[in-house]
N, C-alpha and C positions, 0 to 999 in steps of 0.2 A: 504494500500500500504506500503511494504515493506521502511524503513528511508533509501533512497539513499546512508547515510553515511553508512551505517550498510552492507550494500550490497556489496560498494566496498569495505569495509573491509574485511567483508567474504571471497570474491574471492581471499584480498593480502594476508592474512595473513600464509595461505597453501603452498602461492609461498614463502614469507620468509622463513619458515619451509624451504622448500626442498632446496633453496640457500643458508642458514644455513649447512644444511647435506651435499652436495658438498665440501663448503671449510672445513668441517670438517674432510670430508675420505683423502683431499690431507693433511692436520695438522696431520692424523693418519698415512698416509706414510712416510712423513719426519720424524716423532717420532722413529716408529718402524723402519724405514733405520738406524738410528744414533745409535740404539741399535745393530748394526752390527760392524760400525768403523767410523769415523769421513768423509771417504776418500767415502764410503756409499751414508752416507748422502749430502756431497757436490755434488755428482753427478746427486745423484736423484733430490735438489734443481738447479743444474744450467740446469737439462734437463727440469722442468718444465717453467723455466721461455723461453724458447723454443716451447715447448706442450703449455701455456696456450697460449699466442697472436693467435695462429693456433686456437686451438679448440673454441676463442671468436669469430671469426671469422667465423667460421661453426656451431656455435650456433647462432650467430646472423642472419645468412643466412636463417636457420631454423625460425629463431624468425614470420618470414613473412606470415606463415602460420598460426597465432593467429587472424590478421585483414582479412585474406582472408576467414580461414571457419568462422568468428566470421560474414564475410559481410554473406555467403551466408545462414549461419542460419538463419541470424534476417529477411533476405529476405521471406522465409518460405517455399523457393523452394527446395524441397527433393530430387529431382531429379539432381540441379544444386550445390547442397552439395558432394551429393555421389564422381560425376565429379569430385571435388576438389580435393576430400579426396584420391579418385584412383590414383588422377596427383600426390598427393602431394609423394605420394611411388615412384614415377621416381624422381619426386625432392629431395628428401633424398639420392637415389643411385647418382645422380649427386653431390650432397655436397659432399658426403662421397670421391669420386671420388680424386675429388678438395682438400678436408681435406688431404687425404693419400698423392697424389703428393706433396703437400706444407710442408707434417712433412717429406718424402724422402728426398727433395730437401735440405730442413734446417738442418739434421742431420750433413751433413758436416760439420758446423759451428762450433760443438762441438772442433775438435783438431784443429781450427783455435783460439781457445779461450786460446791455449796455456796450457790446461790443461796437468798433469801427462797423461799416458800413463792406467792407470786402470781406471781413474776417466770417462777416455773417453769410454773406453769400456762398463763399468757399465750404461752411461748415454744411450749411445747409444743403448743398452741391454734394456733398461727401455722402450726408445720409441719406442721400436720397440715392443717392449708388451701391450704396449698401445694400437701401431695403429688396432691391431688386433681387440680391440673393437671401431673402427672411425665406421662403420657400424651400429652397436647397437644406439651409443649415435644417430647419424642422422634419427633412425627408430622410437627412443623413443620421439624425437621433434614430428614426426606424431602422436603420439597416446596423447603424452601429449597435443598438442595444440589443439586437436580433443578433447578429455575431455574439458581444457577449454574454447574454442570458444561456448559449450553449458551451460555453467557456474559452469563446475566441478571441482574445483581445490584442491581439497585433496584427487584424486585418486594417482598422484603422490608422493606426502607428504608420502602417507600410505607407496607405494613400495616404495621411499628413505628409509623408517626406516628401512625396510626391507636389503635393498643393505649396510646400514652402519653399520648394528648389522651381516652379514656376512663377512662386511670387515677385521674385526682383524683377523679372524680365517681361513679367506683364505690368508692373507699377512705372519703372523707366517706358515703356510703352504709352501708356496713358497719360504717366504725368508730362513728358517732351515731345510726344506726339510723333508720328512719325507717317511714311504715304498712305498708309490705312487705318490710322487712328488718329481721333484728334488730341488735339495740348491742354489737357485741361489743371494743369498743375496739381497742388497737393491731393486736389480732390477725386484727382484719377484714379487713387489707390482705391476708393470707395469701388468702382467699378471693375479695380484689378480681384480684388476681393471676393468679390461675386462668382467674378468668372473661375476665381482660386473654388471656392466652395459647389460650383459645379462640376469642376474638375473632378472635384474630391468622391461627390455622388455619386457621378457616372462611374468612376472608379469604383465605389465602394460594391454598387451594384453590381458591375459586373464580376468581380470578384465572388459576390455571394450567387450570382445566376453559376457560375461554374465549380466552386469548392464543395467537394461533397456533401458536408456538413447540414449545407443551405441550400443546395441543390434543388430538393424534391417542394421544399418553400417557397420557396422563388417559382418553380414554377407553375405554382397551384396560388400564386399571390395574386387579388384582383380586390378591386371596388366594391365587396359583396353591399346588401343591402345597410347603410347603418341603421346600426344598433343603439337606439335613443338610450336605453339604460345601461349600455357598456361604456357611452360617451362620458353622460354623468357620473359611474362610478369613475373614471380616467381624470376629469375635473375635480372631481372632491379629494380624488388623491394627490393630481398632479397639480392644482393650483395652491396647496397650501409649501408642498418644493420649492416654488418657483417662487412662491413672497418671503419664504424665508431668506433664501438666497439675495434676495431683495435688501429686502432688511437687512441685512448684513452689509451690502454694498453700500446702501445708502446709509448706514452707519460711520460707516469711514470716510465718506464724501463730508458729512455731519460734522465728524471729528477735524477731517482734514481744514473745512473751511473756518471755523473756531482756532482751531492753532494758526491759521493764518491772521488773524485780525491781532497776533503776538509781533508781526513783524515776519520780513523775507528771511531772517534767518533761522527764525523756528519753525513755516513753511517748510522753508529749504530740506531741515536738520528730519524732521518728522516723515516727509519724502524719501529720505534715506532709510532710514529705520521701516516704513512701511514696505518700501523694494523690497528688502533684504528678508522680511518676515513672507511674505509674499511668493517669493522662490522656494522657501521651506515650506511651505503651505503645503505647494501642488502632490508633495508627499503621500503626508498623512490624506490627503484627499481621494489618491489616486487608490489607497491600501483601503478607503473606503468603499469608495465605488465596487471595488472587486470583493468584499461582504457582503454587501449590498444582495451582488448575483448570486452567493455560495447560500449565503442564509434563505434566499427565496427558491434555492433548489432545493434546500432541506426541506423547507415547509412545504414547498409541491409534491414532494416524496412522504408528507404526513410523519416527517420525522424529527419532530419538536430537539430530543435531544442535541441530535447532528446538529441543530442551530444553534444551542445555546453553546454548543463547541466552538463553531465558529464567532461566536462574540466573543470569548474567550481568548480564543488564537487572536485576534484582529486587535484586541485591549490590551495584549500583552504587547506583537509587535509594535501600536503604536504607542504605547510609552517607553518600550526601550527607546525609539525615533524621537520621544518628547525628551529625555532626557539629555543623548545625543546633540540634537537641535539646540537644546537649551543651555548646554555647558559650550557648544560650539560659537552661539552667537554672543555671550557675554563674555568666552573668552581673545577669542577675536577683532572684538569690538572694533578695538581700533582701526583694525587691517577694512573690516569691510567698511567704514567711514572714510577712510583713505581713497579707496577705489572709486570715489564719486569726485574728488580733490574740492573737497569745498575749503572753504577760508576757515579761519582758524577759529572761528565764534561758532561757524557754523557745526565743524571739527568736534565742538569740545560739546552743545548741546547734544548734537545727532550721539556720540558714544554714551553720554547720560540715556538717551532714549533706547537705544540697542540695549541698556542693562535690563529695565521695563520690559522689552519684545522680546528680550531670551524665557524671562518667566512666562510670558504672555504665552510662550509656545505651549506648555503642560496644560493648563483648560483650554485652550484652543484644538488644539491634537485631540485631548481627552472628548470634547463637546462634536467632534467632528465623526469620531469614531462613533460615540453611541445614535448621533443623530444617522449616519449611515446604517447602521444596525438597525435602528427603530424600520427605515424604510424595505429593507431588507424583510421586515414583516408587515407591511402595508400599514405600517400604522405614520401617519402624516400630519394629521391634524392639530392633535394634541402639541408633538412638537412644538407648530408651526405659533402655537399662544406660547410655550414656553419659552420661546427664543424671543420674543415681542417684548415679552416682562421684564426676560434678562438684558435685553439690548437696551432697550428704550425707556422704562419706566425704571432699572435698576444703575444700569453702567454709564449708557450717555447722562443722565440728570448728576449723579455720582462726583465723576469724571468734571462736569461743568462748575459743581459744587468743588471741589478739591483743586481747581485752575485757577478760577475765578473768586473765590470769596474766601473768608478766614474764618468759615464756620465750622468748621471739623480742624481743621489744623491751619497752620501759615498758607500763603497763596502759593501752590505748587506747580506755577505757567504751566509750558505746555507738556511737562511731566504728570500732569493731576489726570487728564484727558488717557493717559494709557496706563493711569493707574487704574481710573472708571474701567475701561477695557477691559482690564486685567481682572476687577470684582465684578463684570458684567458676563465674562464667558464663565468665571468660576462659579456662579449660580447656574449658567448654564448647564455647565457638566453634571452637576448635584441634582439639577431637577430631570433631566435626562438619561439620569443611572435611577434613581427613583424610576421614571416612567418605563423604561427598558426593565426595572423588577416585577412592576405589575403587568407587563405584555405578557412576560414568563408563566 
């Protein structure tokens, strides 16, 4: 028998790859925008921070369908897989649906932000090249979590290397124009993008029309009639994912823009400290995801125990990883504050803040794992209040209170903000080891 540990490593480690390749084609479009003008690049970075809270949101929605076909595989029901897999194509057209209205609706925000008059244009320009591929990204959650709900996870890995070794050569394409495409500067990457994520589809699919695995699914996959109450249960499940995820994102946006009214050097310093937690993240994320699938094959297979094994396995590995992480980033501090070469104020606050984001990683890790686990047993909802309370009514107010005023202790600037973080994921984990004992 295959070393449990060994196994879920196998299934994460494809996932980190490919969440690695993500944040690294957005790192290649802010690059290649700023090689245009300054005014480029500010546009494309204030329209992303716009696009991601949306597209975390519709990927999280998505995410739902890892424990749903991951149940009906381990079940061994063929017949009540396919069902899924058919529904799961209406529930991608309805994300996708929901994604587009929510990046419409939000675009206005842009010249409310007070930007120049190009900056707005260009951003605006971008997401609207973007939304062209909302479709693809929502069709690629089908085929990817269909891979891995039967334990394939580096079919996608493959087509990401694929989509990120065409990125530069489609973004130079769009953004300088050339005799079959036009100049549309930073905003081009928006449309390199799209085309990068249908690449990726068309790839992914064909890969599953031909690997054994998917073979006989693929090609019994169609349109069936929808299923009104398969939809609904898909949304009760997958929209409380996708606000979580939310709320998380716009948590940090929350935090970020409060440490900026401290001054461009606690921006600065805070920006550093957030990269760096950020890169250790996709981790424990990735060791998530791949419980996620194991725990929803137990439970299709009616075998509670097997599950609560792998919570086990997955809690262990990801606190060795928290601990790792966290003696790695407090001991280094400085080395990774360096590699940004900021000035010397900004230097000395960013390593204060790195000591904060090293703790920060053990409830972070810890809250990440059980909230995978919970989904892993279709349970979503509950979380998704728990994380609301710990985020928002416990850490950000916290956090504001310990930055800002002298009522708990001296004014702690923009160290009080990830101290809140820091008592805002740790309730998190507490009340999500609670909820993950009553699922049991």
């Amino acid at each position: 028998m295959q070393n449990p540990y060994s196994r879920l490593l196998k299934l994460a480690w494809p996932i980190w790859i490919t969440q690695a390749i993500q944040t690294l084609m957005v790192t290649i479009d802010l690059i290649m925008s700023a090689q245009v003008s300054d005014a480029d690049m500010a546009a494309v970075g204030t329209a992303l921070s716009i696009w991601h809270p949306i597209s975390f949101f519709a990927t999280g929605c998505m995410m739902v369908l890892a424990p749903l076909l991951s149940r009906s595989y381990g079940s061994g029901n063929t017949q009540a897989f396919q069902h899924d897999l058919n529904q799961s194509l209406w529930f991608a057209i309805l994300v996708a649906i929901m994604f587009s209205l929510a990046l419409f609706i939000s675009m206005p925000l842009l010249p409310l932000l007070k930007l120049e008059q190009p900056l707005v244009l260009i951003g605006q320009n971008y997401l609207t090249y973007l939304a062209i591929g909302i479709p693809f990204i929502c069709f690629i959650g089908v085929f990817r979590y269909l891979n891995e709900s039967l334990g394939h996870t580096k079919p996608l890995m493959y087509v990401s290397i694929i989509g990120l070794l065409c990125n530069v050569p489609l973004n130079y394409l769009f953004i300088y124009g050339s005799a079959l495409t036009p100049e549309l500067g930073g905003a081009g990457c928006g449309i390199a993008t799209s085309i990068v994520n249908a690449l990726v589809l068309l790839s992914l699919l064909t890969y599953s029309k031909y690997a054994k695995h998917t073979r006989l699914l693929i090609n019994n996959l169609s349109f069936e009639k929808i299923q009104v109450a398969t939809q609904i249960k898909l949304m009760k499940l997958g929209l409380p994912i996708g606000l979580t995820l939310f709320l998380e994102i716009a948590l940090f946006a929350a935090v970020a823009l409060a440490i900026a009214t401290h001054g461009t050097q606690a921006a600065a310093a805070h920006q550093i400290a957030l990269n760096v937690v950020t890169n250790f993240y996709m981790i424990p994320l990735s060791i998530g995801m791949a419980a996620t699938v194991l725990i929803g094959q137990s439970i299709g297979k009616n075998d509670t125990k097997a599950a609560k094994s792998w919570v086990k396995y997955t809690l262990v590995v990801s606190i060795v990883f928290a601990v790792f992480s966290t003696s790695t980033i407090i001991l280094s501090k400085e080395l990774f504050a360096s590699i940004f070469q900021p000035s010397e104020q900004v230097f000395q606050l960013a390593t204060a803040l790195l000591i904060w984001a090293g703790i920060f990683q053990l409830p972070d890790v810890i809250q990440t794992t059980f909230s995978s686990c919970l989904r892993g047993y279709a349970d979503t909802q509950v979380p998704f209040v728990l994380v609301l309370i710990s985020y928002w009514l416990i850490g950000f107010p916290l956090g504001l209170i310990l930055s800002e005023t002298n009522w708990i202790t001296s004014s702690q600037g923009p160290e009080g903000y990830w101290q809140g973080l820091l008592i805002g994921l740790s309730c998190t984990s507490f009340l999500l080891f609670f909820r993950l004992k009553r699922v049991w």
